[in-house]
N, C-alpha and C positions, 0 to 999 in steps of 0.2 A: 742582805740586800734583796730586795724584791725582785722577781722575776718574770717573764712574760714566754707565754709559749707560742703567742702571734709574731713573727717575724717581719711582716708588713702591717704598717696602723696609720689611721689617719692620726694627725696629733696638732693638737692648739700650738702655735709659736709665739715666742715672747722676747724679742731681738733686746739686746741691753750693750748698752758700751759700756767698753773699758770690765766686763764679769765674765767670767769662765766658770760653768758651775761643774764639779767632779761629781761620779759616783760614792756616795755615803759622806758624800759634804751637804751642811745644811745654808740656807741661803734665805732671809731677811728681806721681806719684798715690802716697801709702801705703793699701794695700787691706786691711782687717781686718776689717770686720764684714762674719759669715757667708754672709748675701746679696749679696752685691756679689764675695765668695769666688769663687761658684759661677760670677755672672754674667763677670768674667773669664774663669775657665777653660772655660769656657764658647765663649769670642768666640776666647781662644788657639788652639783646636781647629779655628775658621770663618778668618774674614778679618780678624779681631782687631781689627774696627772694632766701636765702641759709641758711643750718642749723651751728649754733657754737657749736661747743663739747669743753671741757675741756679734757686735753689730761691728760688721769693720770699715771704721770712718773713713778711710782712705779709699776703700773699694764703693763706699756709698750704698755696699747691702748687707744684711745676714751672714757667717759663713753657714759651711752644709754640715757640719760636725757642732752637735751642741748634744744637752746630756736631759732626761725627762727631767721634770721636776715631780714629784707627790707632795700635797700640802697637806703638812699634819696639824698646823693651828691656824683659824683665821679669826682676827678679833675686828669687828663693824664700828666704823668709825661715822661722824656723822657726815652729809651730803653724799653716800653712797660710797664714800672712800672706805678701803678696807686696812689692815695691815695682817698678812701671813708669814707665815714660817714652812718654809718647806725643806728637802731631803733629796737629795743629788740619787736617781735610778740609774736606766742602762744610758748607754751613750747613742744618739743613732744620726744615722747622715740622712739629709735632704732628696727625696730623689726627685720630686719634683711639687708643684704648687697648685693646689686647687681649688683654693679660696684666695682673696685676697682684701675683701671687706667684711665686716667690722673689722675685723683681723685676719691676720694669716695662719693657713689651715696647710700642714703640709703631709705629702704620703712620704714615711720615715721609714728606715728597714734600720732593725737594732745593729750596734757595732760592737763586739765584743775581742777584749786581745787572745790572739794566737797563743794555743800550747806552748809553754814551754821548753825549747829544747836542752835548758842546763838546770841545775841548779841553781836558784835565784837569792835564795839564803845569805848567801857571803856579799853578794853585793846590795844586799836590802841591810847587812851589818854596818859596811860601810857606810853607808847614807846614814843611820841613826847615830855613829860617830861623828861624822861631819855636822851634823844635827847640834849633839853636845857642844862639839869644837865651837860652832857661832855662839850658841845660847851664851857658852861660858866668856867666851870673850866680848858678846855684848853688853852682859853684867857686870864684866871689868868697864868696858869703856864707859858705861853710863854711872855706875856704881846702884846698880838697882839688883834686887835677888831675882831671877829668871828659871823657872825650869820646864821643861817640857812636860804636856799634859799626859798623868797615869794612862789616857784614852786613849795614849799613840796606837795608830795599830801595829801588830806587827807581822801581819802576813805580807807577802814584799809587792803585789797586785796594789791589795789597797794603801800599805804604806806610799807608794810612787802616787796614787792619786793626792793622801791628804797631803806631802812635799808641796807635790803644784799646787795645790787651792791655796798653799797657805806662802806663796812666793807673791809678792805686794809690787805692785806699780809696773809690772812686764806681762800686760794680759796678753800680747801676741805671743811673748814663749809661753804663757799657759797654753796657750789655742794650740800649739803646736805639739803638746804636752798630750792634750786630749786628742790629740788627731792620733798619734801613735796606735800602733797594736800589737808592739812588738815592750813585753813590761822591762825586760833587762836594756831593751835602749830607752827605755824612761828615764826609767833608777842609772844608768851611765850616764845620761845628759843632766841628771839632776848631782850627782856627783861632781857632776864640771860645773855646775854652779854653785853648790857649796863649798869647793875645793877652791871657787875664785873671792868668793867672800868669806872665807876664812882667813887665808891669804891678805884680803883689803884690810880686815879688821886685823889682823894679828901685827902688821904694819903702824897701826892706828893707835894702837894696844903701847909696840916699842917708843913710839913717838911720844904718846902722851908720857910714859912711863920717867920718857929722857927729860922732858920738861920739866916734869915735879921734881928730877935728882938735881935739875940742875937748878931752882928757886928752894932749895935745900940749905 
């Protein structure tokens, strides 16, 4: 993962509902409106890094916690639309705004989580069993073969990030996810969420199980 030895930067913003992008997760941009146009071509020319913010619909802004993006592919589509692929950097907070047309331009200071003070080993284990426990009981209930990608990481830092990227339809616990800096209360809250949907499914699992004995 790429690193930066500037601890304060100006940085492009790029607000998105309902997306939480993590550090060394990749994230699939179609770029069409006009401002967002420029603010691309713009970063393509620089270091083709820009910041993702999660737009929180409720609050009606940005939050302050969102993660750089780098774009490693961009492919020119026609009327100036583009389509990128970019790559989850460090993470950093909002300290304040100083642009605000074509786009938003923010001064960001990086955020990185706190040293460790235990061993995070045992409970990064945990989580990739809980990992298996769904996959396997999703592949039972749907009856489809499911495995987890060779890719997984398994340093327990970046294992806790790719968890959250890859939790679907609960972008405010992502955001909450990313706000942390503390990685064993990640990997612990991320535990209580597969420990609840293993449990739902495993329920899911008996039920369907009792049907098909009893159409037997």
């Amino acid at each position: 993962m790429a690193s930066s030895s500037i601890a304060v930067r100006e940085l492009p913003l790029f607000p998105l509902p309902e997306v939480v992008l993590f550090p060394g997760r990749p994230l699939p941009l179609h770029i069409f409106e006009f401002r967002y146009r420029i603010l691309m071509n713009t970063v393509l020319e620089g270091d083709r890094r820009f910041g993702v913010q999660m737009w929180d619909q409720v609050q009606g802004k940005p939050t302050d916690v969102g993660c750089c993006a780098e774009i490693i592919q961009c492919q020119r589509l026609p009327d100036d639309r583009m389509k990128i692929l970019t790559i989850g950097q460090q993470r950093f907070r909002v300290l304040d705004y100083i642009r605000e047309k074509p786009y938003r331009v923010g001064l960001v200071e990086w955020i990185e989580d706190d040293p460790p003070t235990a061993d995070l080993f045992p409970i990064a284990r945990t989580v990739e069993q809980l990992l298996k426990d769904v996959v396997r009981l999703s592949g039972k209930l749907t009856g489809q073969e499911i495995e987890l990608p060779e890719t997984m990481p398994e340093l327990p830092t970046e294992l806790s990030y790719w968890v959250a990227s890859n939790l679907y339809g609960v972008a405010e616990e992502q955001q909450t996810l990313l706000e942390m800096r503390d990685t064993a209360a990640r990997l612990n809250r991320e535990v209580e969420i597969l420990t609840s949907t293993r449990n739902h499914l495993a329920a899911r699992t008996v039920l369907k199980d009792t049907l098909e004995d009893s159409l037997q």
